[in-house]
N, C-alpha and C positions, 0 to 999 in steps of 0.2 A: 359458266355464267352463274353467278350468286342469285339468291333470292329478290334481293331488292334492284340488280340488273334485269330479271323479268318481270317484275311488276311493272317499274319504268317502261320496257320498250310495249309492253302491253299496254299501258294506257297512252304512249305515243301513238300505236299504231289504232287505239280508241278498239281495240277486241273484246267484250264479253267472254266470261268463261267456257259457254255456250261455243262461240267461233272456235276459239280457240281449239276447242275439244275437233268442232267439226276439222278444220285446219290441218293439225296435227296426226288426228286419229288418234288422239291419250282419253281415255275416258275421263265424263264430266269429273266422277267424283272422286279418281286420280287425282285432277286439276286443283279440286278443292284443297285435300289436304296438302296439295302443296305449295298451293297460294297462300294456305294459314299458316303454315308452318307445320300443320302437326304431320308431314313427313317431311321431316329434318334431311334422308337424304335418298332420292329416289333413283330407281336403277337407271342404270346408263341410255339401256335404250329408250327409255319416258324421257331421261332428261335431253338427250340429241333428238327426240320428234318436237319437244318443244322449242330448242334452241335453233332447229333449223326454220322455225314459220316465223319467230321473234327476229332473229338472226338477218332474215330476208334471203337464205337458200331455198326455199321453199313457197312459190305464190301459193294466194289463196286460192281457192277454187271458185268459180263462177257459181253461185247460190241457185238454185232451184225453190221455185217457189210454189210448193201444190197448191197452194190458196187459189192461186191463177191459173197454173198450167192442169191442173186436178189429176187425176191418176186414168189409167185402162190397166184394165187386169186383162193377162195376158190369157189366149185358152191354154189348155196343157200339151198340146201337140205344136209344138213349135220348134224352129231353127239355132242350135244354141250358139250359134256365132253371130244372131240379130241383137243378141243386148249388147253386143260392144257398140251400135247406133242408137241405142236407147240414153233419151238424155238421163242425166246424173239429175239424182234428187235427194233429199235427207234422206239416211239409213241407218240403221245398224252398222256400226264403223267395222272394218276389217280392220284388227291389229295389226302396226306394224312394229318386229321385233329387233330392231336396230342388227340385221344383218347374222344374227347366231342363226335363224331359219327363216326362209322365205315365204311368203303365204303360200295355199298350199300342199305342202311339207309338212306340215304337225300331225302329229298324233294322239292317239288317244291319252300316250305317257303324258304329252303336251297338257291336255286337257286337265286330266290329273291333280297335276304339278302346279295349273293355273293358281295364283293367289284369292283365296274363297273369300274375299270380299269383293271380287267382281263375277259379277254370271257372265257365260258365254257358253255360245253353240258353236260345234265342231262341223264344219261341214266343207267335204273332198280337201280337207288339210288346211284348210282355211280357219282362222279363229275371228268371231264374230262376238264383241263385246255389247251387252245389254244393258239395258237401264233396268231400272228397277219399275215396273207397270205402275201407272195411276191409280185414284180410288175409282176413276169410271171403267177400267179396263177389269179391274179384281170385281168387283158390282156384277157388270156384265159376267163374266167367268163365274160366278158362286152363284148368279142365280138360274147361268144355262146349267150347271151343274145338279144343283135341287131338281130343276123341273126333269132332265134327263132322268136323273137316278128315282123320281119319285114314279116316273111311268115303270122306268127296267124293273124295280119291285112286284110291280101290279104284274107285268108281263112275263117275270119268272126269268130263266135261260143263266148261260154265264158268264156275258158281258157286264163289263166292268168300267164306268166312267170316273176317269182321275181328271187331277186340276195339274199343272206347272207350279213347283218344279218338278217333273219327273224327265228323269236320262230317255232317252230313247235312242239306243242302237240302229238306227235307220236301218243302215246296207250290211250289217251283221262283221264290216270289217272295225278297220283301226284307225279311219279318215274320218268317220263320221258320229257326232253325238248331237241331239237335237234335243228342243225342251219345248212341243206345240205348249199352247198354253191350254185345249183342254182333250181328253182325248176318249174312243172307246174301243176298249179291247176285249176279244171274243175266244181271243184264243189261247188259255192260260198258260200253253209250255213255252210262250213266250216270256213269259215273267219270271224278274232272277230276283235277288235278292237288293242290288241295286238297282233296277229299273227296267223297261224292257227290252229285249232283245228280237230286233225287227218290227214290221211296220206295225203300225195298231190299226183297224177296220176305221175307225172316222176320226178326223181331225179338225180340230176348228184352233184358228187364231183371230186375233182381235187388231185389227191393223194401228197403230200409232202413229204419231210423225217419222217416228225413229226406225222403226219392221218395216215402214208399206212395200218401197220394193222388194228388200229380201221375201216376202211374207206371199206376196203378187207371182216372184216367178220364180226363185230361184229355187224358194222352199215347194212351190210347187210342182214344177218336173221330178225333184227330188221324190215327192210325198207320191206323185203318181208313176215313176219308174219304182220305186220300192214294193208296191203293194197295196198303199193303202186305197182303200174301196171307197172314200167319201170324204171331201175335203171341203170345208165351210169356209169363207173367209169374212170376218162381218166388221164393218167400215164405221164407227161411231159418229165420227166429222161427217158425211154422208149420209148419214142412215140407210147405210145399204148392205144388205146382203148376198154376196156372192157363192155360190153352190155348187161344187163340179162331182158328178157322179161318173165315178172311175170304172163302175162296176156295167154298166153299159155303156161305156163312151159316149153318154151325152152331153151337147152341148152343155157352156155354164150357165145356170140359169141366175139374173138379176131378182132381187127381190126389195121392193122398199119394204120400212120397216113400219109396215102395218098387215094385221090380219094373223095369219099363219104361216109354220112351213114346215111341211114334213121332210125326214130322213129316210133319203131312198135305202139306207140298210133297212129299214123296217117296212118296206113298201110304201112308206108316208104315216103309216099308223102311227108313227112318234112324231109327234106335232111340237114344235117352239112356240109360243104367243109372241109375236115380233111386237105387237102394241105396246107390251109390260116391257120390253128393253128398250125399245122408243122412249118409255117412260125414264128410265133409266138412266138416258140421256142426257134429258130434256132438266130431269131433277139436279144432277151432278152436272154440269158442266163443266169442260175440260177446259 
């Protein structure tokens, strides 16, 4: 199928780049260069996920609309054969490799080898292609980051708070590569020279249209079968933040985004100002 055959059945079928991407599973900015032309000629398997939704072998999928149906974050002790009843919603696309390997199957070689102008997280052999975050999602991230790292100064020790991108070796094997977007780590023999190796003490991500469910459950049994001790999830569209402390099994605790909220690694003593990323919000609109 030529260039100007899918532009055609594209605007017949009236798709945005956006469907499209959802549709196929090709990432957006795949899409782009090659609706401009500036990729003259794209690999086999990009070009048969495309040709098959254009094509008509392939329906579209039944849209999910959080705006309406909103989100529940899942607790961490759950059933993992319940999300095959959990409706489908925007995500993080699972690539699909035009049949050389099935999801999955990949490996870290996989991950590797991926072409580095697209980010993706590896997880149980699955390849999960990312956008590139907002300016409200990186805002948030830089300024939980300041306040964190401005306390751990004060308070000494030798935890370590990074931003994404950094590797993180979740399950220490060959299935799994992650990138939270901010994270803290306590325990230095865990850090290599490419990134860490095993779980970090706290995890925070920042949910998107494109993360929430990956971010909600998948990453989460993940993050609390691995080890990690404290996992933030915090909801911009919403202004809500979610809290699950791994380290006592407790319940997840809801928080709107006013007031404060301590981190139970510190016993609460490390406080966030939710009001300032409230602000945050409020100033940047997504």
């Amino acid at each position: 199928m030529t260039l100007e055959e899918m532009k055609r059945l594209k605007a017949e079928k009236g798709y945005t780049l956006s469907q499209l991407s959802e549709y196929s599973q090709v990432p957006l900015g795949t899409l782009q260069k090659i609706f401009t032309g500036e990729t003259a000629h794209p690999r086999y398997a990009t070009r048969q996920a495309i040709e098959r939704v254009l094509g008509g072998e392939q329906a579209a999928p039944n849209r999910y609309d959080p705006a309406k149906d909103g989100h529940i974050p899942m607790a961490y002790q759950f059933d993992h054969n319940a999300l095959e009843n959990l409706p489908d919603c925007v995500r993080e696309a699972a690539y699909d490799a035009g049949g050389e390997k099935r999801q999955g199957e990949y490996t870290l070689e996989d991950y590797y080898a991926w072409p580095k102008e697209q980010r993706v997280e590896l997880i149980d052999g699955t390849i999960y292609v990312m956008e590139a975050p907002g300016f409200v999602h990186q805002r948030i991230a830089s300024e939980m980051l300041f306040a964190i790292k401005s306390i751990l100064r004060k308070k000494g020790g030798d935890c370590i708070p990074l931003l994404s991108p950094i590797d993180v070796r979740l399950d220490c094997d060959d299935k799994t590569m992650v990138q939270p977007d901010l994270v803290i780590l306590c325990n230095k023999d865990k850090i290599k020279r490419w990134g860490i190796m095993g779980a970090p003490d706290f995890i925070l991500e920042i949910l998107s249209q494109t993360s929430r469910r990956k971010d909600c459950t998948k990453k989460l049994q993940k993050y609390c079968d691995a080890g990690v001790k404290e996992y933030w999830i915090l909801d911009p569209q919403k202004k809500m933040l979610l809290t699950y402390d791994f380290m006592h099994d407790n319940m997840p605790c809801f928080h709107p985004l006013t007031g404060t909220a301590g981190l139970a690694l510190y016993d609460g003593e490390l406080r966030i100002d939710l009001d300032e990323i409230a602000g945050l919000i409020q100033d940047w609109p997504e």
